[in-house]
C-alpha positions as CSV (number, residue, x, y, z in Angstrom):
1,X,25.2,-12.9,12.5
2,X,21.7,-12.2,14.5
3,X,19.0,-13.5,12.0
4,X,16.4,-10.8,13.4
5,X,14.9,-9.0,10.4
6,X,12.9,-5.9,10.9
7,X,9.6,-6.2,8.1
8,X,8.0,-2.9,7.9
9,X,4.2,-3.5,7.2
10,X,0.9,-2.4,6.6
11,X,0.3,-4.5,2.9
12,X,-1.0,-8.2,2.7
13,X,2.9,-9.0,1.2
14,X,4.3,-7.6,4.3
15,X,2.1,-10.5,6.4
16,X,2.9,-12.5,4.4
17,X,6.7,-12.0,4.1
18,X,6.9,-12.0,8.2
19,X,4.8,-15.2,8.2
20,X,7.7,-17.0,6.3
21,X,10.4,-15.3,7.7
22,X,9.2,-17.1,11.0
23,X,8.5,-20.4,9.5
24,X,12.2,-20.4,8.1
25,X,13.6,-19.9,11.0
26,X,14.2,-16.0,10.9
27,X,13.3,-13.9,14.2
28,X,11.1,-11.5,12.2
29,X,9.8,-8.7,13.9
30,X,6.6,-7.1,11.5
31,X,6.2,-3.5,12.5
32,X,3.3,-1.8,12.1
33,X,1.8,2.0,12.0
34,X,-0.9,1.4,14.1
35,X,-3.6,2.8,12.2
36,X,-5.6,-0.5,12.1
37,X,-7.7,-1.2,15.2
38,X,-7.5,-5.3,15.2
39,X,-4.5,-6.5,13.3
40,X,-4.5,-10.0,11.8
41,X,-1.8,-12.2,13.9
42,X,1.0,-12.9,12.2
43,X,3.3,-15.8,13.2
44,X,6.3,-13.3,13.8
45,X,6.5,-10.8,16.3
46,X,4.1,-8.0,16.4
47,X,4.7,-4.4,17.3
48,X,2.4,-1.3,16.3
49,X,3.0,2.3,16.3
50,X,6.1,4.7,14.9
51,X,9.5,5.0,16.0
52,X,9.6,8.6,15.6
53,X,11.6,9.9,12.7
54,X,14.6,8.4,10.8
55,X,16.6,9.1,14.0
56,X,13.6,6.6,16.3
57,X,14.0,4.0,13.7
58,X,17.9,4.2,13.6
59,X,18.0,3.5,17.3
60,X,15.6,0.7,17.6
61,X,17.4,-1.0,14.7
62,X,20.9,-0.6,17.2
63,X,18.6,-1.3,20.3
64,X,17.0,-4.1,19.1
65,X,20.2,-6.0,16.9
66,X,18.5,-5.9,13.7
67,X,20.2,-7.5,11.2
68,X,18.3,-6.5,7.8
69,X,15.0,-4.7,7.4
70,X,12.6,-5.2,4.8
71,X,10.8,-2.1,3.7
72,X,7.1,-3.7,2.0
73,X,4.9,-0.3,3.3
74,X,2.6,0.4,0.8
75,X,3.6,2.2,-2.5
76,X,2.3,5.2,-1.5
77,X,4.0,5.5,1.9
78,X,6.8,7.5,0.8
79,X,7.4,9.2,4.2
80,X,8.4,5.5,6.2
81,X,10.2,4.5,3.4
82,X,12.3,7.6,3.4
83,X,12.7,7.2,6.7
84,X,14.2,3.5,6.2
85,X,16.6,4.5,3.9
86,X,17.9,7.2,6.1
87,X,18.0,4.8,9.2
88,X,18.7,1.8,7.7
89,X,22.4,4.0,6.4
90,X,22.7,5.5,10.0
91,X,22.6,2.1,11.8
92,X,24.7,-0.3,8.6
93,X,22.0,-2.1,8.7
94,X,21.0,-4.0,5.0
95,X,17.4,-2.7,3.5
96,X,15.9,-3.6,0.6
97,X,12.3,-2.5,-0.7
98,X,9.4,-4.9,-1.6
99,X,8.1,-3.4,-4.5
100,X,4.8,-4.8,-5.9
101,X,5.1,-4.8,-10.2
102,X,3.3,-2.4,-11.8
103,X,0.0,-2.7,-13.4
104,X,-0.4,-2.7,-16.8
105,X,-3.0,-2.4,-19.1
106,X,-5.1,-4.8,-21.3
107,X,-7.0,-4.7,-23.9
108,X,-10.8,-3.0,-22.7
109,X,-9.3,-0.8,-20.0
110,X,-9.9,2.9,-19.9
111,X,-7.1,4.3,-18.0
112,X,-6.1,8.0,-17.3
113,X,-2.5,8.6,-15.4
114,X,-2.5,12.0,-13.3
115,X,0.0,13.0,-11.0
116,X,-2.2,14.0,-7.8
117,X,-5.9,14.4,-6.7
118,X,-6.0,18.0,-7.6
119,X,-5.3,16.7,-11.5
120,X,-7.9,13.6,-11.1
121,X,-10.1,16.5,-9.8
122,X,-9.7,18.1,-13.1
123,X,-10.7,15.6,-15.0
124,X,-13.7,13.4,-13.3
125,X,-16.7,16.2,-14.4
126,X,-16.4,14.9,-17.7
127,X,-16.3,11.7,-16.5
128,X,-19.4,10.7,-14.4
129,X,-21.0,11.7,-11.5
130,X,-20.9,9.0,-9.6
131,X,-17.6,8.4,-8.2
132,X,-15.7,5.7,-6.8
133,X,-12.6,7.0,-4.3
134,X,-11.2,3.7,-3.4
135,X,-8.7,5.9,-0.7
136,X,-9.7,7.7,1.8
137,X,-6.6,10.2,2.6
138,X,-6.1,13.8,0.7
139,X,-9.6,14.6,-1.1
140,X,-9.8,17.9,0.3
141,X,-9.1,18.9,-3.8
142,X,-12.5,16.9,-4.9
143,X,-14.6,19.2,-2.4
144,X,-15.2,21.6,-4.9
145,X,-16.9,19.0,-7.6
146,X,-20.5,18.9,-7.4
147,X,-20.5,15.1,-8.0
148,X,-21.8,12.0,-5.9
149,X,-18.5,10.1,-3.9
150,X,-19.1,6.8,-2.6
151,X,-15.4,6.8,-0.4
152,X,-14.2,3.3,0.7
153,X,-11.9,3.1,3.7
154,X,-10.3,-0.1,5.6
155,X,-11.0,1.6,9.1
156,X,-13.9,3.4,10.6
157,X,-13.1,7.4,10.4
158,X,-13.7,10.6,8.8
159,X,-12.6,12.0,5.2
160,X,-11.8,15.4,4.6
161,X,-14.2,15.3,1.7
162,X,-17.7,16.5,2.7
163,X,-20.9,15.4,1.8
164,X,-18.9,11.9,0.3
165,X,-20.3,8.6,1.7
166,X,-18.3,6.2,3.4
167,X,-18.3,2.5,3.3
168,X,-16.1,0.9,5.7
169,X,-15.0,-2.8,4.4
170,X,-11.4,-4.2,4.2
171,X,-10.1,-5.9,1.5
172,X,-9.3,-8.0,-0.3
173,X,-11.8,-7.6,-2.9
174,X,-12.7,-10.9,-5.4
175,X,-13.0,-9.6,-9.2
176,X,-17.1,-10.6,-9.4
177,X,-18.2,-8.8,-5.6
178,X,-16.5,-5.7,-6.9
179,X,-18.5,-5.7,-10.4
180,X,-21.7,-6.4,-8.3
181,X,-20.5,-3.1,-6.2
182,X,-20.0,-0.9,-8.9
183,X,-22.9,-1.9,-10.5
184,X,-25.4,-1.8,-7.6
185,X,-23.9,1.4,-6.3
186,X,-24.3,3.1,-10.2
187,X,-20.8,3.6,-10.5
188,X,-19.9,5.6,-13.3
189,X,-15.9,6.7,-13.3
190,X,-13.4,5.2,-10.3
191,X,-10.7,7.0,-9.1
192,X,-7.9,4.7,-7.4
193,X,-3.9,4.6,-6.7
194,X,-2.2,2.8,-8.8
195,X,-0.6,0.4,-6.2
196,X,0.2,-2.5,-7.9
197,X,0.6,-5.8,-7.4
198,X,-2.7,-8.4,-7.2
199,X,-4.5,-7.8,-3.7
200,X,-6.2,-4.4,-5.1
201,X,-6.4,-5.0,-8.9
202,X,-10.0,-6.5,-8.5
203,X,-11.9,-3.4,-8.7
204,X,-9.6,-2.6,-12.6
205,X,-10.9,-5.6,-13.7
206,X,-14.1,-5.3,-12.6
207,X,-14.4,-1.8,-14.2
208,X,-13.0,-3.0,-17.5
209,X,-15.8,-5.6,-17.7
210,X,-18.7,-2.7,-17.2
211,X,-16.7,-0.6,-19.6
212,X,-16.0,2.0,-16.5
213,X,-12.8,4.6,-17.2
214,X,-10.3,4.8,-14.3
215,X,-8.6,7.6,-13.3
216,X,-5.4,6.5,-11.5
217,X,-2.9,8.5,-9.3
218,X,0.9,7.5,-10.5
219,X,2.4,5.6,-8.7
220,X,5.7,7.2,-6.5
221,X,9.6,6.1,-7.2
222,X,10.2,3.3,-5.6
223,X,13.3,4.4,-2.4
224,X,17.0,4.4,-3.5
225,X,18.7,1.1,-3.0
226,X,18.1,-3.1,-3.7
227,X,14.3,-4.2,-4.7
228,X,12.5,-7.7,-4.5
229,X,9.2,-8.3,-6.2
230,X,7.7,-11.0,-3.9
231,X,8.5,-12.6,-0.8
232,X,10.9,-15.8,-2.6
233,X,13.1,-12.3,-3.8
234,X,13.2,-11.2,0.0
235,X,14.0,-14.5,0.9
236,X,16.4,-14.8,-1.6
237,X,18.0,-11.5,-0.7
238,X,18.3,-11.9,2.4
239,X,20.3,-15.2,1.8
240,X,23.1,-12.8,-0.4
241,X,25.8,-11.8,1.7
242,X,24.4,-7.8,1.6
243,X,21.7,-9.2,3.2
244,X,21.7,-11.7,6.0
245,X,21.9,-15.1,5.9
């Protein structure tokens, strides 16, 4: 069996899942959006943009021999990762998701769970005025807040929030530089995805240790199908005869 394993990116765990795919031997293939303008290399092969639909991704996976794909999009990507469950069944190829844990709370956090922007919208007035968005896609529901946004974005671009200001800076972010943020910038409430895993969890820390409340978006269901927490569970899946070996 081909050992050419499709990783679909766009998260630090997807680099570095594709990174030691390739040093193991696998012909991995990390596939991303496109969205960022310069990349980091990985050691596997590279390709950027979208396949167009279930039905593109179904026929590259045929085209190009794939033998499993690894799914570790962001959390909140739940269009691609519909899209590789859909494929992935079309084409008989294996798929399992990466699925950063959860974060949980410790003592000294002040967390608020709401579904959508809309209900984060609902709740920040009582919170603070100054507000840290640490996403930059779907504000339009925070427009009608008379509050002071401080929006921070990987990439250059606009955000359909007006008035908010923009810092461009990519992550990630150490636990001390994001206090000194928050702190410098008079933070007073943050409002964040609740993505998981360790890359982004800087800025919760740093919040609980200037007392700060959070107000975090839920997190979607993870796809239908196998999951692996880290990249020794991909590796170890992919080893099981479901996966490719």
């Amino acid at each position: 069996m081909s050992k050419r394993v499709l990783v679909l990116g766009g998260t630090g765990e997807a680099r570095l899942l594709a990174d030691r795919l390739a040093a193991e031997g696998y012909d991995a293939i990390l596939s991303l959006a496109g969205r960022t303008a310069a990349p980091s290399l990985s050691a596997a092969r590279m390709r950027s943009g979208g396949f167009g639909g279930a039905a593109g991704l179904g026929a590259y996976l045929r085209a190009e021999n794939i033998a499993a794909c690894i799914d570790a999009t962001h959390p909140f990507a739940v269009r691609i990762s519909a899209n590789a469950v859909a494929a992935c069944a079309q084409a008989d190829v294996p798929r399992a998701a990466l699925v950063r844990p959860e974060w949980q709370p410790v003592d000294g956090d002040r967390w608020l769970f709401v579904d959508d922007v809309a209900a984060g919208a609902r709740l920040l007035p009582a919170m603070g005025r100054r507000v840290f968005v640490a996403f930059a896609d779907g504000l339009a529901p925070l427009a009608v807040l008379d509050l002071d946004f401080l929006v921070r974005r990987a990439e250059p671009g606009p955000v359909d929030l007006p008035g908010a200001r923009i810092v461009v800076t990519r992550g990630p972010f150490e636990r001390e530089a994001e206090r000194r943020f928050l702190k410098t910038e008079g933070i007073e409430v943050i409002l964040a995805k609740a993505s998981g895993g360790d890359s982004a969890r800087a800025k919760l820390d740093a919040a609980r240790n200037l007392g700060l409340p959070v107000v975090l978006l839920r997190r979607p269901p993870p796809p239908p199908g196998p999951t692996v927490a880290n990249v020794a569970d991909a590796l170890g899946w992919l080893a099981m005869p479901s996966g490719t070996s």
